[in-house]
C-alpha positions as CSV (number, residue, x, y, z in Angstrom):
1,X,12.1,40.6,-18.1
2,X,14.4,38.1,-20.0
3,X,17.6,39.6,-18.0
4,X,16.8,37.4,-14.9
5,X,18.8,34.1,-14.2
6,X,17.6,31.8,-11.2
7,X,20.4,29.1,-10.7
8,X,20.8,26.3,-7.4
9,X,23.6,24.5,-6.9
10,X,23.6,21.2,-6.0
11,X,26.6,18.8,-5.0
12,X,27.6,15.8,-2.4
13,X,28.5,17.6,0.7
14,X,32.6,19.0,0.4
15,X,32.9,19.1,-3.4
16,X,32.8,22.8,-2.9
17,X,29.8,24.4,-4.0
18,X,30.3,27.3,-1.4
19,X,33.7,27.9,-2.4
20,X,32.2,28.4,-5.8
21,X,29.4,30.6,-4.9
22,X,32.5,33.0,-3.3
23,X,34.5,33.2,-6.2
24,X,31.1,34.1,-8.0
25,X,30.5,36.8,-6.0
26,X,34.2,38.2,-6.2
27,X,33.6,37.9,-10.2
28,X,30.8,40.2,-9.5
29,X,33.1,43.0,-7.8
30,X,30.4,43.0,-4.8
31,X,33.3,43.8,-2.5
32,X,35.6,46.6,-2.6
33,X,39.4,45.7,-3.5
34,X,40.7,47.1,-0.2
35,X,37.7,45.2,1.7
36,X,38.4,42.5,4.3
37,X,36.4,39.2,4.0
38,X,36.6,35.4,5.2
39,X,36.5,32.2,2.9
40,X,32.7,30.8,2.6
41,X,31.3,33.9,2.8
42,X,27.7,32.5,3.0
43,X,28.2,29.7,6.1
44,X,27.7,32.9,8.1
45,X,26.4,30.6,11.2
46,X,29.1,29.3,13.7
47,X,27.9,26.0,13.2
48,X,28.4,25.7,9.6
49,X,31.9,27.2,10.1
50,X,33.3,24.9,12.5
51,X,31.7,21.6,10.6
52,X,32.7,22.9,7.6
53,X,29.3,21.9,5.9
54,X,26.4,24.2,4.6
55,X,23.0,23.5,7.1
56,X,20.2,25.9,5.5
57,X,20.2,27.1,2.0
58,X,20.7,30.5,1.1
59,X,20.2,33.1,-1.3
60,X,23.0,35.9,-3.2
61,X,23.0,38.1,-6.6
62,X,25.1,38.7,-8.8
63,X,25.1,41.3,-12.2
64,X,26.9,39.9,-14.9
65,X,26.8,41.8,-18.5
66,X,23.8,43.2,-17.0
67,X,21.6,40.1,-16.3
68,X,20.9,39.3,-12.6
69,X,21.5,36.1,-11.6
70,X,19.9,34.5,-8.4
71,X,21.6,31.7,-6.6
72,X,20.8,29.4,-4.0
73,X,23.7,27.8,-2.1
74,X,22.1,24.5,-0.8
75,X,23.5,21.7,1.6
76,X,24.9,18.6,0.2
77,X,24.2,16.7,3.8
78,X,21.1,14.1,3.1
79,X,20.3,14.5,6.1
80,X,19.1,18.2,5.3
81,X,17.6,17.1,1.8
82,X,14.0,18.7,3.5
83,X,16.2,22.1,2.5
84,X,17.5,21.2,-0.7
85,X,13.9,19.7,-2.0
86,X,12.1,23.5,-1.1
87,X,14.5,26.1,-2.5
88,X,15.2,23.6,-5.8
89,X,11.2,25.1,-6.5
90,X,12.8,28.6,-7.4
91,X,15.5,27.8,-9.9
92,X,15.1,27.6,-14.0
93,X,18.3,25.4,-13.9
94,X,20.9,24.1,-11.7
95,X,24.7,23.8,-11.7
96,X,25.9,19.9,-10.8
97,X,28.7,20.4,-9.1
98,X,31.2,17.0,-9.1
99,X,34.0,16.3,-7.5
100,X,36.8,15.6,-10.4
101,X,38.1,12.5,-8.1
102,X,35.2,11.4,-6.5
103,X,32.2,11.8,-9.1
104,X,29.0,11.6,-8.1
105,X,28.5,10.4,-4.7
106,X,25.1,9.2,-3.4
107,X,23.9,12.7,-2.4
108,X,25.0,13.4,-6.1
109,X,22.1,11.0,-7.2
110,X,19.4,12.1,-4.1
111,X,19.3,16.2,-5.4
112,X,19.8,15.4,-8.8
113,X,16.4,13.6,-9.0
114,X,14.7,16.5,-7.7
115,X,16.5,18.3,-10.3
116,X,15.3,16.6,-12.9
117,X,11.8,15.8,-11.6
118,X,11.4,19.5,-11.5
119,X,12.6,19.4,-15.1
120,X,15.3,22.2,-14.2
121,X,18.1,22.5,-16.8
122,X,21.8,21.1,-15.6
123,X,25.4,23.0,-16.6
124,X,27.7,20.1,-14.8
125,X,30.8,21.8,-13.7
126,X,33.9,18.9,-13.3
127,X,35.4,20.5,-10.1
128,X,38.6,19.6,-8.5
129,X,40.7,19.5,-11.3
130,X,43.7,20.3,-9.9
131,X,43.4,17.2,-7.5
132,X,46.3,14.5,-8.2
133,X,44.3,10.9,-9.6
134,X,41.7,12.9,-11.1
135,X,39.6,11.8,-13.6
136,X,37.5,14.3,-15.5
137,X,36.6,12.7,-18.6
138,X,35.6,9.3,-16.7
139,X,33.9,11.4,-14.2
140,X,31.5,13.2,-17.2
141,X,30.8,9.7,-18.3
142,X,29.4,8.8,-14.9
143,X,27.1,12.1,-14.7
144,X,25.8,11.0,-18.4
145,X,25.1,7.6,-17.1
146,X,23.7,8.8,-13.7
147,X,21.3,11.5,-15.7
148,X,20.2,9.0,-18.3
149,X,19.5,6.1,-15.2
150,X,17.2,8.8,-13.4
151,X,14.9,9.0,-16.4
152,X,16.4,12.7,-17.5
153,X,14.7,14.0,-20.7
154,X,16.7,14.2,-24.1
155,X,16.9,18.2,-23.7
156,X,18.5,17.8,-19.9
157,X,21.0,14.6,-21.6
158,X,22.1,17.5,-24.1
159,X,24.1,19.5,-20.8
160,X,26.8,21.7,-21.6
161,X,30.3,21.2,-18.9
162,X,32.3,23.3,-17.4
163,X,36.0,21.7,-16.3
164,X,37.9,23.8,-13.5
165,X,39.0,24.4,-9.6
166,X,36.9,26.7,-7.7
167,X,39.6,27.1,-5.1
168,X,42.0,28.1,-7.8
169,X,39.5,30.5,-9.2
170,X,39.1,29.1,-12.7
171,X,36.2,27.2,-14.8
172,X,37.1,26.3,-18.8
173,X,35.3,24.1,-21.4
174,X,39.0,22.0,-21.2
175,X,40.8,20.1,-18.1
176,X,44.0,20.3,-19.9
177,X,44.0,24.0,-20.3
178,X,43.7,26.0,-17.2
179,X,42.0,29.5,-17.8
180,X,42.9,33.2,-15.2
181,X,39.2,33.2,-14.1
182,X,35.6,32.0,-14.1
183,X,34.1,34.2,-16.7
184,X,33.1,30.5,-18.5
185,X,31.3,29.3,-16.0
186,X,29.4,32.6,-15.7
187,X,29.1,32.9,-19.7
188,X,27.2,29.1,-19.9
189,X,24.9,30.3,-17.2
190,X,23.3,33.1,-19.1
191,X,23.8,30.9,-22.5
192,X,22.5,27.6,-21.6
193,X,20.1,28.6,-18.1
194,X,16.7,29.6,-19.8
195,X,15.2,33.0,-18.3
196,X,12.2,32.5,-16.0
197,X,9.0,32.9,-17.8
198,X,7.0,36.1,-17.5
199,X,3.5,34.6,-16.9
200,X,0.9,37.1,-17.2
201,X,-2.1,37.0,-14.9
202,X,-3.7,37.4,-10.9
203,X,-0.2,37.5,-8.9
204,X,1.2,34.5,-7.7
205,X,4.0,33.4,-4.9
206,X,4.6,30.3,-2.9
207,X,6.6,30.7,0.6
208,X,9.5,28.8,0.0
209,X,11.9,29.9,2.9
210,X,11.7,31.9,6.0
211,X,14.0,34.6,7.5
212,X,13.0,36.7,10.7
213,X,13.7,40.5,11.8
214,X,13.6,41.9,15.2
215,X,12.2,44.7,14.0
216,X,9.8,43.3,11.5
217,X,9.1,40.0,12.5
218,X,9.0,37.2,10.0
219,X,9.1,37.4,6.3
220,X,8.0,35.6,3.8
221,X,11.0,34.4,1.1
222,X,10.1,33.0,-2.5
223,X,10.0,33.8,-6.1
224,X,7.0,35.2,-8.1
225,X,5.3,32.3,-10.1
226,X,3.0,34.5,-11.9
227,X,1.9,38.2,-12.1
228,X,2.9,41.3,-10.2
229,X,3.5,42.1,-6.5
230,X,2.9,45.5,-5.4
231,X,4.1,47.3,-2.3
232,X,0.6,48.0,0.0
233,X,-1.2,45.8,-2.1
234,X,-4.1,43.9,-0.7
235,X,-3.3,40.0,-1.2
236,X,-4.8,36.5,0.1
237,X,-2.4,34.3,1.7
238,X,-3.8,30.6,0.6
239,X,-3.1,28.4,3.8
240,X,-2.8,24.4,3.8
241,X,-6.0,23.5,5.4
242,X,-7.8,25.2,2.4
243,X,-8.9,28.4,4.7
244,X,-7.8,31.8,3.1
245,X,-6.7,35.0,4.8
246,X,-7.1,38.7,3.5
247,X,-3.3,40.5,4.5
248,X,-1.6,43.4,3.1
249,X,2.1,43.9,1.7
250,X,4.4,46.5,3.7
251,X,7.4,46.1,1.7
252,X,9.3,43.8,-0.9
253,X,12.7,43.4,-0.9
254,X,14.4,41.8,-3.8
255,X,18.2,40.2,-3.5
256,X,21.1,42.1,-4.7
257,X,24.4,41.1,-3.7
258,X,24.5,40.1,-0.1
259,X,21.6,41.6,0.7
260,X,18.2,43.1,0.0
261,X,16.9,46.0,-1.5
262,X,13.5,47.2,-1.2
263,X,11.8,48.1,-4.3
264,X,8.1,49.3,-5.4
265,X,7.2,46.1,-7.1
266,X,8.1,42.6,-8.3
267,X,7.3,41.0,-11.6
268,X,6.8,37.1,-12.5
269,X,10.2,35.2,-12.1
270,X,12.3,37.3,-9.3
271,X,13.1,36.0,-6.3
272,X,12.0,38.2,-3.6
273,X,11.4,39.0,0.2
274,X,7.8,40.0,1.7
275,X,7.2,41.8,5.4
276,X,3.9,42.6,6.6
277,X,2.5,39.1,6.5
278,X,1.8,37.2,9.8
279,X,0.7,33.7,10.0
280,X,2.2,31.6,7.5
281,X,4.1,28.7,6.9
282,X,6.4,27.5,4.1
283,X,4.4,26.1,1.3
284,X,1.8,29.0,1.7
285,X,0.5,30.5,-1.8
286,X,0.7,34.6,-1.4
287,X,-2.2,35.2,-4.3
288,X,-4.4,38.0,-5.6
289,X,-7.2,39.0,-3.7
290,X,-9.9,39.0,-5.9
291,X,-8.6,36.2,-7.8
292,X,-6.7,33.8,-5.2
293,X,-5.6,30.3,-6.9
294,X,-3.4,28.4,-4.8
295,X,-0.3,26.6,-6.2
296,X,0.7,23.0,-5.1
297,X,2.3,22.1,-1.9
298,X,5.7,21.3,-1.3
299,X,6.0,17.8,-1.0
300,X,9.2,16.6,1.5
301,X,10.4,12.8,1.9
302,X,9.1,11.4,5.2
303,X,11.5,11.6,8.6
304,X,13.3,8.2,9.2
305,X,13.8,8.4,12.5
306,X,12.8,10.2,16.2
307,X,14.5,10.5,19.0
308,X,12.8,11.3,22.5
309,X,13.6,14.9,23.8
310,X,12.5,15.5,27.7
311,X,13.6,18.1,30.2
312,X,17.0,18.0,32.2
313,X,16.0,16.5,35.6
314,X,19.8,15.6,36.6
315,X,21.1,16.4,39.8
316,X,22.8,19.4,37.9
317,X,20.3,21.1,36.5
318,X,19.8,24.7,36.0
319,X,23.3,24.8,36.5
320,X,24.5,26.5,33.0
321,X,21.4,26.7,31.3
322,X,18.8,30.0,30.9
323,X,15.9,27.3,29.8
324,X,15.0,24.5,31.2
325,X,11.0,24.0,31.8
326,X,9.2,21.8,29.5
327,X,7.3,25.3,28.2
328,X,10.3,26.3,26.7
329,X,11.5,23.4,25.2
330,X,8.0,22.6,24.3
331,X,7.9,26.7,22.6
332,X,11.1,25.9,20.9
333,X,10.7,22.6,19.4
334,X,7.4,23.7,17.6
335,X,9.2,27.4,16.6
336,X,11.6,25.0,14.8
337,X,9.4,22.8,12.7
338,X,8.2,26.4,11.0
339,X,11.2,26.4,9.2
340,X,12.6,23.2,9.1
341,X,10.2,21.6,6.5
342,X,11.8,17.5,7.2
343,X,11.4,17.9,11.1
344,X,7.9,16.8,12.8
345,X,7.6,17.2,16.7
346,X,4.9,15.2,18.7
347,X,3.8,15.3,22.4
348,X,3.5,12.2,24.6
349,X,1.5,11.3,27.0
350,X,3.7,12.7,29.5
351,X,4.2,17.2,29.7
352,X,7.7,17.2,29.4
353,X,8.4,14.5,26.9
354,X,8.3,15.1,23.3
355,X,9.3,12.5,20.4
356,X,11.0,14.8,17.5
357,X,11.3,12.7,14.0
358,X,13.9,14.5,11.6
359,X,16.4,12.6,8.4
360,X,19.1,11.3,10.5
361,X,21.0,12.0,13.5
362,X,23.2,14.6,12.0
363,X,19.8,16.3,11.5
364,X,18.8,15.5,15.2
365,X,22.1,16.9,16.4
366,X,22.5,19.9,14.5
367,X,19.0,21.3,16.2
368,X,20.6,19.9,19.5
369,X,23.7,21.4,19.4
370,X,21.6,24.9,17.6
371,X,19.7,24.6,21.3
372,X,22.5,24.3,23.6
373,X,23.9,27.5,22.2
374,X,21.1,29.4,22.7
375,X,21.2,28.5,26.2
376,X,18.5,25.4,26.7
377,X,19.1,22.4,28.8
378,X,17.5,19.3,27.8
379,X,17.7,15.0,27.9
380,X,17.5,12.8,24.7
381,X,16.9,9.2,24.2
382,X,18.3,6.6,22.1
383,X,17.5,7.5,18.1
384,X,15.2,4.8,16.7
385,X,14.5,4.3,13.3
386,X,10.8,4.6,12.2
387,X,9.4,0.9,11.0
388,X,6.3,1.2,8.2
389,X,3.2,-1.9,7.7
390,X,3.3,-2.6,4.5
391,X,0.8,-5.4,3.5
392,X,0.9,-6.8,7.1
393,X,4.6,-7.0,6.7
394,X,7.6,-5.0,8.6
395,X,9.9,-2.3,6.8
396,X,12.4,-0.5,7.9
397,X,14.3,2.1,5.7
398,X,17.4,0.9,4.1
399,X,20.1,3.6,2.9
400,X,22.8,2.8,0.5
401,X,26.2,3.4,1.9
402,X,29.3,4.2,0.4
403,X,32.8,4.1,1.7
404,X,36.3,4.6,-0.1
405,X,38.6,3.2,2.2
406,X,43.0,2.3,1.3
407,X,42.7,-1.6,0.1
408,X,43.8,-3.3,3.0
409,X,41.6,-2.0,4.9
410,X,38.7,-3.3,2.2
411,X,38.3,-6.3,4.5
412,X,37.4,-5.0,8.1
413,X,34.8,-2.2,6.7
414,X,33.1,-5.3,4.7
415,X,33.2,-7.2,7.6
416,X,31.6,-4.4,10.0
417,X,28.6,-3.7,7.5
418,X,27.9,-7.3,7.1
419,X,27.6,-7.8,10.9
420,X,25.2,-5.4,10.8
421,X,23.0,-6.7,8.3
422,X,24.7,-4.7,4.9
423,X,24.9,-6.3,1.5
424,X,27.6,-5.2,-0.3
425,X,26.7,-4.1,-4.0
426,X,29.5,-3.3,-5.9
427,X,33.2,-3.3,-4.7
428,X,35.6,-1.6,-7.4
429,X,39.2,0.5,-7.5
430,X,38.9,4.5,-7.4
431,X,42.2,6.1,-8.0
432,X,44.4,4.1,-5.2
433,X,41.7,3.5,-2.6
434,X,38.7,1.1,-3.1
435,X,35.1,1.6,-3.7
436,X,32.5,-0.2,-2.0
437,X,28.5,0.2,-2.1
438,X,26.4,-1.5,0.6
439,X,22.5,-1.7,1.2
440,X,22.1,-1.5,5.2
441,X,19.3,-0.8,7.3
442,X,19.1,2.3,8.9
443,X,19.7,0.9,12.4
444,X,22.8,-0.4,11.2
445,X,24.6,2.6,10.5
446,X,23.8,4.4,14.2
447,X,27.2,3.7,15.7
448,X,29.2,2.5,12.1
449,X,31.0,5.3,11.6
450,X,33.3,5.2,14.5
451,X,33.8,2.0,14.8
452,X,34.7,2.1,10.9
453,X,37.0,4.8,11.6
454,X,38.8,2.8,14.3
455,X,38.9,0.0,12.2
456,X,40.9,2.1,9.6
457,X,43.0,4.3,11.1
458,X,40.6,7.8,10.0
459,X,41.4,6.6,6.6
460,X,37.5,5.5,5.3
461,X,35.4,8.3,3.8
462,X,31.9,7.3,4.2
463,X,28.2,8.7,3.2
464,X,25.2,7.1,3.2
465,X,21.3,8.3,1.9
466,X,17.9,7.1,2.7
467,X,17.0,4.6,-0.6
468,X,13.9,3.0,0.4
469,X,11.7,0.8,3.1
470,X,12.1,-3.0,2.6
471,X,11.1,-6.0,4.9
472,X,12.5,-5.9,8.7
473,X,15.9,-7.5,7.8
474,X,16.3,-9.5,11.6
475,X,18.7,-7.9,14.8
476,X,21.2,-6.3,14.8
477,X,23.9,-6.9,17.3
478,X,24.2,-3.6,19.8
479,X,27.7,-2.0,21.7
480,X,28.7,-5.0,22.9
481,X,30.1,-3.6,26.3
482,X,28.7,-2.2,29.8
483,X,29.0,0.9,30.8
484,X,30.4,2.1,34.1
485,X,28.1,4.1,36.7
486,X,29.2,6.2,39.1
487,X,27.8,5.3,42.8
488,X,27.9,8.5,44.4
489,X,27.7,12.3,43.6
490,X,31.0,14.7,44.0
491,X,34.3,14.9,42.3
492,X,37.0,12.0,41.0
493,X,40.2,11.6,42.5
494,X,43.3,10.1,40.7
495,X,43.5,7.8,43.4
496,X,40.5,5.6,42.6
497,X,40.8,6.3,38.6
498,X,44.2,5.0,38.9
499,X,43.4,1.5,40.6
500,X,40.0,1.0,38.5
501,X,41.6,1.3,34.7
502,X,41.4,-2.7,34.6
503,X,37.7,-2.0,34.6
504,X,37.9,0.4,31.6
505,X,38.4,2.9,29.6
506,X,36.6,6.5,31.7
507,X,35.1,9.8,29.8
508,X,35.7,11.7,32.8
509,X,38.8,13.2,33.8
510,X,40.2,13.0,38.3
511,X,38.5,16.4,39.6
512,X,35.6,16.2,37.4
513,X,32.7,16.7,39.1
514,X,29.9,13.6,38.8
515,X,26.2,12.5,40.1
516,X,25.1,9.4,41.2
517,X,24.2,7.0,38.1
518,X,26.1,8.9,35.6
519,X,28.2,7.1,33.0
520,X,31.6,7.5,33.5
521,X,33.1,5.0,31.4
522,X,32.9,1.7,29.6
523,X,33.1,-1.9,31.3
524,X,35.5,-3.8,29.4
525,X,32.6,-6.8,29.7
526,X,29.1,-6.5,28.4
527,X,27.6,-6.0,32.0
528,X,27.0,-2.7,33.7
529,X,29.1,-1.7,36.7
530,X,28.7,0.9,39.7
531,X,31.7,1.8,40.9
532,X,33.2,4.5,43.7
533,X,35.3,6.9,41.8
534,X,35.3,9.5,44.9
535,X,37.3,7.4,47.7
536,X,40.6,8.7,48.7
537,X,43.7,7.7,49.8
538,X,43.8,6.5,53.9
539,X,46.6,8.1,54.9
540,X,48.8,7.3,58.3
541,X,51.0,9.2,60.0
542,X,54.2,6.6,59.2
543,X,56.1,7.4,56.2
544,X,57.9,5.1,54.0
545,X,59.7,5.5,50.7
546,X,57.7,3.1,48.1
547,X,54.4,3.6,49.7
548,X,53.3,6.5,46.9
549,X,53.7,5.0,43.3
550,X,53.1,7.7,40.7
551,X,49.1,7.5,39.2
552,X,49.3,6.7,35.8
553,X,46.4,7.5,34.4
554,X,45.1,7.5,30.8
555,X,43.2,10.3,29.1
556,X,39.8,10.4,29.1
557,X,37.7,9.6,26.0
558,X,36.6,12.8,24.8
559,X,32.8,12.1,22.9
560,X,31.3,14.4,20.0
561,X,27.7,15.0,20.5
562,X,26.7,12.9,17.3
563,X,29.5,10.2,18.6
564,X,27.5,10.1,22.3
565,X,24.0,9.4,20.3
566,X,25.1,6.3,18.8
567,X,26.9,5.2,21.9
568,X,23.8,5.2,24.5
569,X,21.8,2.6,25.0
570,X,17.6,2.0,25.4
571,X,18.5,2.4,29.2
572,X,20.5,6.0,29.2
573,X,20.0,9.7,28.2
574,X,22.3,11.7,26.9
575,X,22.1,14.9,29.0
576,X,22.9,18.2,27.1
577,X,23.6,21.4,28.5
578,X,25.4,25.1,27.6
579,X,28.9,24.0,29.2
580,X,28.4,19.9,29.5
581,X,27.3,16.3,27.6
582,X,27.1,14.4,29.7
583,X,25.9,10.1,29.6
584,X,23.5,9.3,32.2
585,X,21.0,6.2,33.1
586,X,17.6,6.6,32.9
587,X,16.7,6.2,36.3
588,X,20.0,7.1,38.3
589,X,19.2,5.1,41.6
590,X,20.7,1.4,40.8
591,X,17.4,-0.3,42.9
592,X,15.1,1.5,40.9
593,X,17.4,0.7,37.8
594,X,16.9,-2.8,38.4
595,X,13.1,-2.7,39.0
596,X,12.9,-0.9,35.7
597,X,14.9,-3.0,33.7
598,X,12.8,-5.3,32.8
599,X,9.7,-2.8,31.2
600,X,12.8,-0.8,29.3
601,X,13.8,-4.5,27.6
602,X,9.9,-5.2,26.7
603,X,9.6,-1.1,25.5
């Protein structure tokens, strides 16, 4: 039993834990030498690919001098801690994985504390090595000092560290000395990571992730707490209102390599996969059936803010998209919240209108963008932050944000954050940038990061993580211009582009078809503006040299998904389909726009 190993690792987001899970796996030999493979073999969705970022957590084994070790690649993205927080519950240990440069970052500190909560054993690996202005030994310090602030226990202090470059493919107990492989890293695993104890007793298992066959249906993912599993064994699957059902095991699968095997049985401590249940959630206990104890549930940090998701009633719906009734968004919102533990969906008053709460907007938008592949259609509402009564008195969550920005442009990104209500904390040089720590309300970061990135010339890098709720900290000022509406449905022309840029800047491009109240630009004032984008030229029958002037006209400003929720405002949708996002008003027709506005100000 001893020759099991169940390891997570944990990091910021980019300081390369995937990259390290790869070269652990080519350690392993799991792929032929003359085999073909791509870089981050585990972000196997497109969506992790092209972000570059890891969204759910997965699991891989490796055999090393005949022990098996299990690990869990998890995301470093706070805004998908609900992931991190449920798979941390099957590992005996965890690899801290910090960026040489950097150190730890404020995600660092968020997983870290669930580490140690969990009283999980840490091996820090120093990676990034190779990186010009590193600063390894300074870097260990600040771990130390990070584990020691968190409350970590004398035995979790005492962690052995591993110094290296992932990329480069090698891991050494010295910076200086660069080693041909990783076979240190893999050697202080099975040294320092105790084996999972083999508790003896009425079998127990706690749901911890969920995967999903066509052929099978859903399965059940988690790792044995206590006991023995058998195959077509009779079990009681422990729900959360108390209630408990009688169900039968078809198969268990354990992980080896990339991906499962099935096997007979599974003993206390394995990580393994289980078909034949229906009916349950994560955070159900799979127990004995004579016996049944239930273990507790998983506990995840609250949402901080919703967003309001209602059907696509443009003049262009249907157009691109296979679903588009509020049954189907309805069926796929609540499908979601199954396995996406931080997410909570809730209906209105209204059929078609559903408030979704989730961790932040990246979390909001990865679901959207995960929906518009699939082929929905759908509207959302500005994101609002969720405000708490405590003893009478207003909160709002407050995150602490950090940005390393080149020092001269210190100044504007101080200047931005304090506008919006940010106290800056510490401000101190890293390397040849500078370091700067604010405490900022939530609502003051929707919309911060682009105008930060203007402001600097793409030069900031800036993260930010929920830190707590504290009193409502005044108004924040919003986008300070209008938008631009378009007054009538059908395509552009250069023409009328052309001789309205004084107006604005436009998102739309001449030939581009539009609908009446869309937004098709910003007003370079702070009031809304319709305007006729579809006249054409009156032409005569006398010609003239001079009469045509060449149009001139600038590009249009191309928005990210993420980047059009922050721009909206309380008044406008962002409209998402298959093919098109698109910025619209609320209510399209600029007399009923008027009549409304007054009930949207007091909303």
């Amino acid at each position: 039993m001893q020759n099991i190993r169940n390891i997570a690792i944990i990091a910021h987001v980019d300081h390369g834990k995937t990259t390290l899970v790869d070269k652990m796996i080519h350690a392993a030999k799991l792929f032929r030498d003359n085999q073909e493979f791509d870089d981050l073999i585990l972000d196997n969705n497109e969506l992790e690919r092209e972000r570059g970022i890891t969204i759910v957590s997965k699991n891989v084994s490796i055999r090393y001098k005949d022990i098996k070790i299990n690990i869990i690649d998890t995301p470093g993205h706070s805004d998908f801690g609900g992931e991190v927080e449920r798979v941390l519950k099957m590992a005996d240990g965890v690899l801290l994985l910090v960026d040489a440069f950097e150190g730890p970052m404020p995600q660092t500190r968020f997983v870290l504390n669930k580490a140690l909560e969990l009283g999980l054993k840490p091996i820090v690996v120093v990676n990034k090595v190779d990186k010009e202005n590193c600063r390894p030994d300074e870097v260990h310090e600040a771990v130390f000092d990070l584990m020691f602030n968190l409350g970590a226990t004398e035995e979790q202090l005492d962690f052995p560290t591993v110094y290296g470059s992932a990329k480069q493919n090698w891991m050494g107990y010295d910076w200086k000395t660069p080693t041909t492989d990783i076979t240190a890293l893999l050697d202080s695993i099975i040294k320092y990571i105790p084996a999972p104890p083999a508790l003896e007793g009425p079998a127990q298992l706690q749901v911890t992730s969920l995967d999903y066959s066509s052929f099978v249906g859903r399965i059940a993912i988690g790792r044995v707490h206590r006991g023995t599993l058998k195959e077509s064994s009779p079990v009681a699957l422990m729900k959360s209102d108390g209630s408990i059902k009688k169900a039968r095991i078809k198969e268990i699968q354990v992980f080896e390599g990339l991906g499962r095997v099935k096997v007979p049985e599974v003993s206390a401590g394995d990580i393994c996969a289980i078909i034949g249940l229906e009916d349950f959630e994560i955070g159900d206990t799979i127990a004995d059936s004579e016996k049944p104890e239930a273990l507790p549930r998983i506990s995840v940090d609250e949402p901080t803010m919703s967003m309001l998701f209602t059907i696509n009633n443009s003049p262009f719906y249907g157009r691109d998209g296979k679903f588009v009734t509020s049954r189907h968004l309805r069926d796929r919102l609540f499908k979601e919240t199954e396995k996406n533990l931080a997410l909570r969906v809730q209906p209105t008053d209204s059929e078609d209108r559903f408030l979704v709460f989730g961790r932040g907007i990246l979390h909001l938008s990865v679901l959207i963008e995960t929906m518009r592949r699939e082929g929905y259609e759908l509207q959302v509402g500005q994101p609002q932050v969720l405000f708490k009564e405590i003893d009478g008195i207003r909160h709002e969550p407050i995150e602490l944000m950090v940005v390393d920005v080149p020092e001269e442009s210190a100044g504007k990104v101080i200047e931005l954050a304090t506008q919006r209500k940010g106290e800056l904390m510490i401000m101190e040089p890293k390397g040849d940038l500078q370091h700067l720590e604010f405490n900022i309300p939530s609502r003051g970061i929707i919309g911060l990061r682009s105008n930060i990135l203007t402001a600097t010339q793409g030069e900031a890098i800036m993260t930010h993580r929920f830190k707590e709720y504290e009193p409502y900290k005044g108004p924040i000022p919003e986008r300070i211009n209008g938008s631009l509406i378009s007054m009538e449905t059908g395509p552009g022309t250069a023409y009328t582009i052309d001789k309205l840029q004084d107006r604005g800047r436009f998102f739309v491009d001449p030939g581009e078809e539009v609908y009446m109240g869309q937004v098709i630009g910003e007003h370079t004032r702070d009031n809304d503006i319709v305007i006729n984008i579809q006249k054409t030229k009156k032409l005569t029958n006398m010609r003239a040299s001079g009469t045509d002037e060449a149009v001139r006209i600038a590009p249009k400003v191309q928005f990210s998904l993420e980047e059009c929720l922050e721009y909206i405002q309380k008044d406008e949708y962002v409209e998402v389909t298959p093919k098109a996002i698109r910025m619209r008003k609320i209510y399209l027709d600029e007399n009923e726009r008027k009549r409304m506005s007054n009930k949207i100000e007091n909303d």
